[in-house]
C-alpha positions in Angstrom: 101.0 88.3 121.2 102.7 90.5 118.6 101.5 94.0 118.5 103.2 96.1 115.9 102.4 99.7 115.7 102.9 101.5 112.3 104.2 105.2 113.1 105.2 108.0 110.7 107.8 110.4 110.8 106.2 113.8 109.9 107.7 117.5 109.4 107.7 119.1 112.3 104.4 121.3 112.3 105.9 123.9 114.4 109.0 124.0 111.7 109.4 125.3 108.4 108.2 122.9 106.2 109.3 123.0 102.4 108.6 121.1 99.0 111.2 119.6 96.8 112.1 121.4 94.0 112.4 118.9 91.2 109.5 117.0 92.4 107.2 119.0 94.8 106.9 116.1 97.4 107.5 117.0 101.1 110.8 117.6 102.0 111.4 115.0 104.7 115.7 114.9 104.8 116.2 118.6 105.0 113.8 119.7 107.7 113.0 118.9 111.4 110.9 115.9 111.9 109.1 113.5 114.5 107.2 110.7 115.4 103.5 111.8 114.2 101.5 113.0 117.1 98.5 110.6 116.6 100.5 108.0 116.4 102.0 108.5 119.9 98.3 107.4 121.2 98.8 104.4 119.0 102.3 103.8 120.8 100.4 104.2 124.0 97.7 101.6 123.1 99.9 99.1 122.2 101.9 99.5 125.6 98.9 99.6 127.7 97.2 96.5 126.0 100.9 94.6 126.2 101.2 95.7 130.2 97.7 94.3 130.8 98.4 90.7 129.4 101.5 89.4 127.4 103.2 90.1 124.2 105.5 92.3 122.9 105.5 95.5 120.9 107.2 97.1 117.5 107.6 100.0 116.1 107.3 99.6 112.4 107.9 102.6 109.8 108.5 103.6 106.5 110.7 106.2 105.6 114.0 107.8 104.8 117.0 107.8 107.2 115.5 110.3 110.0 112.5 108.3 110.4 114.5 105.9 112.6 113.8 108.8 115.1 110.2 107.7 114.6 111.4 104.4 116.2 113.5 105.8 118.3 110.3 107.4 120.4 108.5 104.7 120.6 111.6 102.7 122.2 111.7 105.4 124.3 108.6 105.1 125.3 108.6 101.6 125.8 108.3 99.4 122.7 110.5 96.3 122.3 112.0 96.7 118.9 111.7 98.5 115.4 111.9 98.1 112.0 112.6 100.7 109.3 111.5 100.7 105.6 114.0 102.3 103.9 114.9 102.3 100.0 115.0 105.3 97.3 112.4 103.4 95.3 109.7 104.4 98.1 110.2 108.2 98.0 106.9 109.7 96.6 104.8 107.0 97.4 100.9 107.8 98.3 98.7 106.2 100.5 98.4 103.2 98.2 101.8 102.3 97.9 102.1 102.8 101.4 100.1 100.4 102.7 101.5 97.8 100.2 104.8 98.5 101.9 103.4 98.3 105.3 101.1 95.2 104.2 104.2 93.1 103.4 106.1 94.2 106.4 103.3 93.3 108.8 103.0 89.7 106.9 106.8 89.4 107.2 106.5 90.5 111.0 103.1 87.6 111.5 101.4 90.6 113.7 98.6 89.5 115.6 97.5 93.3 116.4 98.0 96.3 114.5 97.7 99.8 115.4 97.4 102.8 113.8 97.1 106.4 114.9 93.7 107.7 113.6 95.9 110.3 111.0 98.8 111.5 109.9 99.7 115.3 111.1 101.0 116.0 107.6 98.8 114.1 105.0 95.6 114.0 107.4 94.2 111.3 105.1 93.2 108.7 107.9 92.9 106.0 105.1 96.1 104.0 105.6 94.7 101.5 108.3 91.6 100.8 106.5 93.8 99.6 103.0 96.5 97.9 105.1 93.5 95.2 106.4 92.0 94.9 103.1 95.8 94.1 102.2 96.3 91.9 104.4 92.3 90.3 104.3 91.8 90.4 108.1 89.2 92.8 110.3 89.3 96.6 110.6 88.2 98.5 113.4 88.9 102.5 113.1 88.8 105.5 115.4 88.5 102.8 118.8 88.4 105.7 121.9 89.1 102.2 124.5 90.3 99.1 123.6 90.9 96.0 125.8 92.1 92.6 124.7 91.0 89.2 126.3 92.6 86.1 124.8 91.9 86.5 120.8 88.8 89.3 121.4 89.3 92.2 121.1 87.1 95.1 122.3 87.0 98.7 120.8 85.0 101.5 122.0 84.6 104.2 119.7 83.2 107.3 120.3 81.0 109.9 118.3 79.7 112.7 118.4 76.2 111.9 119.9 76.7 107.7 121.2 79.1 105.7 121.3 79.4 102.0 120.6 81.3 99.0 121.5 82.3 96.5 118.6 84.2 93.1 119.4 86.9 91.6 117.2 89.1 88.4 116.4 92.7 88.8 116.4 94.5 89.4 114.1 93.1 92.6 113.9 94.0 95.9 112.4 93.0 98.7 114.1 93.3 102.5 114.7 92.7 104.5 117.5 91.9 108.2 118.0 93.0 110.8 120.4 91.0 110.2 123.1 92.4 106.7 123.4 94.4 107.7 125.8 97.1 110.7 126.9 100.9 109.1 125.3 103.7 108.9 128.1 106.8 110.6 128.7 109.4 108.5 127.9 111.5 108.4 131.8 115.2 108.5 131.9 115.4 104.6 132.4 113.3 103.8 129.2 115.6 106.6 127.1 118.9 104.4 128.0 117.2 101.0 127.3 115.9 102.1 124.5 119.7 102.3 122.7 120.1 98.4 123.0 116.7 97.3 121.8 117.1 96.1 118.3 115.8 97.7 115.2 116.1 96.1 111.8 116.1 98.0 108.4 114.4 96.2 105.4 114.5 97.6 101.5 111.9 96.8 99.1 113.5 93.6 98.0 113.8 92.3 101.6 109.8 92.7 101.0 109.8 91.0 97.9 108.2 94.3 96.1 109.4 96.2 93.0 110.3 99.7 92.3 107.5 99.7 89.7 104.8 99.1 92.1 105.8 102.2 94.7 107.1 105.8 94.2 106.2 109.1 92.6 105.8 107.0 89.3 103.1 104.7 91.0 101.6 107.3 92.4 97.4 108.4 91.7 98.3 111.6 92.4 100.5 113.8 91.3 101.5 118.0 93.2 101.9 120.2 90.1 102.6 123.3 91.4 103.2 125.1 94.7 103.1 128.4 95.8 104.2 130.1 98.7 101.8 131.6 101.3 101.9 135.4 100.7 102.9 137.3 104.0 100.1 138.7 106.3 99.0 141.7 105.5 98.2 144.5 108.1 94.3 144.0 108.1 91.7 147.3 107.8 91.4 149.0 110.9 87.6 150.1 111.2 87.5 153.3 113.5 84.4 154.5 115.3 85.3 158.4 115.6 81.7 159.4 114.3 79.7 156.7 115.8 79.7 154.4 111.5 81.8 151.7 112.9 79.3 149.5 113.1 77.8 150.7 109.2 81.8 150.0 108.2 82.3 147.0 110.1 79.3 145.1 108.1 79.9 146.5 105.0 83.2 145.2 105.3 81.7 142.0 105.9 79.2 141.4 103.8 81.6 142.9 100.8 84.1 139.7 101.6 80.8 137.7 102.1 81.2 136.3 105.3 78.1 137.4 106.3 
């Protein structure tokens, strides 16, 4: 069984992260960056559904040239191989040229099971996996909590709020999984040097048969027209209770910014 598992390389949340100035897309060369934190669950899926039968695993991502440590992590963690998406034509691409991108790799790649973290950290959108199987015209199961596969079924437990429920699949399947799926493993010593000889290929948009037309900020539904930087925190109002009218201050204060 081939599992491929899409992962994104975000900002770092923890960083400082910054907008290009001739564009106002995310700056994704010039700051510190990762594998996406949801997607590490997906990573985990993917290995835990591999150890428990037979297959293999890849990391598959679309970026510029730090997302490789995107792959990287996931090698590192246990995955068999990667491939990287990487041409100038994709920078600025939304969600929907996204998962054309990722829709022609996985057809290139003849997935049988495809995971998805439930989000990105820095978009948040959550819509990616749901396009990439209409794409690609097979099943999509979102948000799975547990998910076991048995031959060609596959099971996925999701979990709400009030219930949960159980809903059974066909591979090939596309399917994301939240962050209860599952705590993501520290990558050990041993799978930190193996993961420097596993392979990883890099494909452009004409490897993937797609033209610069069809992806980029000019393809793009949307469009960031201005940004401005958060203003520094002020010092706040003190209230003081000297007289025994903090409490008269304290709700006038509130109900004067309305948040009572």
């Amino acid at each position: 069984m081939k599992i491929v598992v899409c992962a994104k390389f975000v900002p770092d949340a923890t960083a400082d992260r910054r907008f290009r100035s001739e564009d106002n897309t995310v700056d994704r060369a010039g700051v510190d960056g990762l594998l996406s934190e949801l997607d590490e669950y997906a990573v985990e899926t993917a290995l835990t559904v591999k150890e428990a039968g037979d297959g293999e695993v890849t990391i598959l991502t679309v970026g510029p040239e730090q997302a490789a440590d995107a792959i990287k992590k996931g090698l590192q963690m246990g995955a068999d191989a990667g491939v990287h998406v990487n041409d100038e034509g994709i920078h600025g691409s939304d969600a929907v040229a996204t998962s054309l991108i990722l829709a022609k790799a996985l057809g290139r790649l003849e997935a049988d099971l495809v995971v998805f973290g439930m989000a990105s950290t820095d978009g948040s959108m959550g819509v990616v996996p749901a396009m990439v199987s209409e794409r690609l015209g097979l099943p999509g199961v979102t948000l799975g909590s547990s998910v076991t596969v048995d031959g060609n079924t596959v099971t996925i437990r999701r979990d709400g709020d009030t219930a949960s429920d159980t809903i059974e699949g066909t591979l090939p399947l596309v399917l994301s999984v939240s962050d209860q799926s599952g705590e993501p493993r520290y990558p050990s010593f041993k799978g930190i040097m193996a993961a420097k000889k596993k392979p990883v290929e890099t494909w452009s948009l004409a490897d993937l048969e797609i033209s610069a037309d069809q992806v980029g900020a000019s393809a793009a539904w949307t469009e960031v027209t201005e940004v401005t930087a958060r203003p520094p925190r002020s010092a706040g109002t003190i209230v003081t209770d000297e007289d025994g009218s903090g409490a008269t201050q304290l709700v006038e204060f509130l109900s004067t910014n309305k948040f009572l």
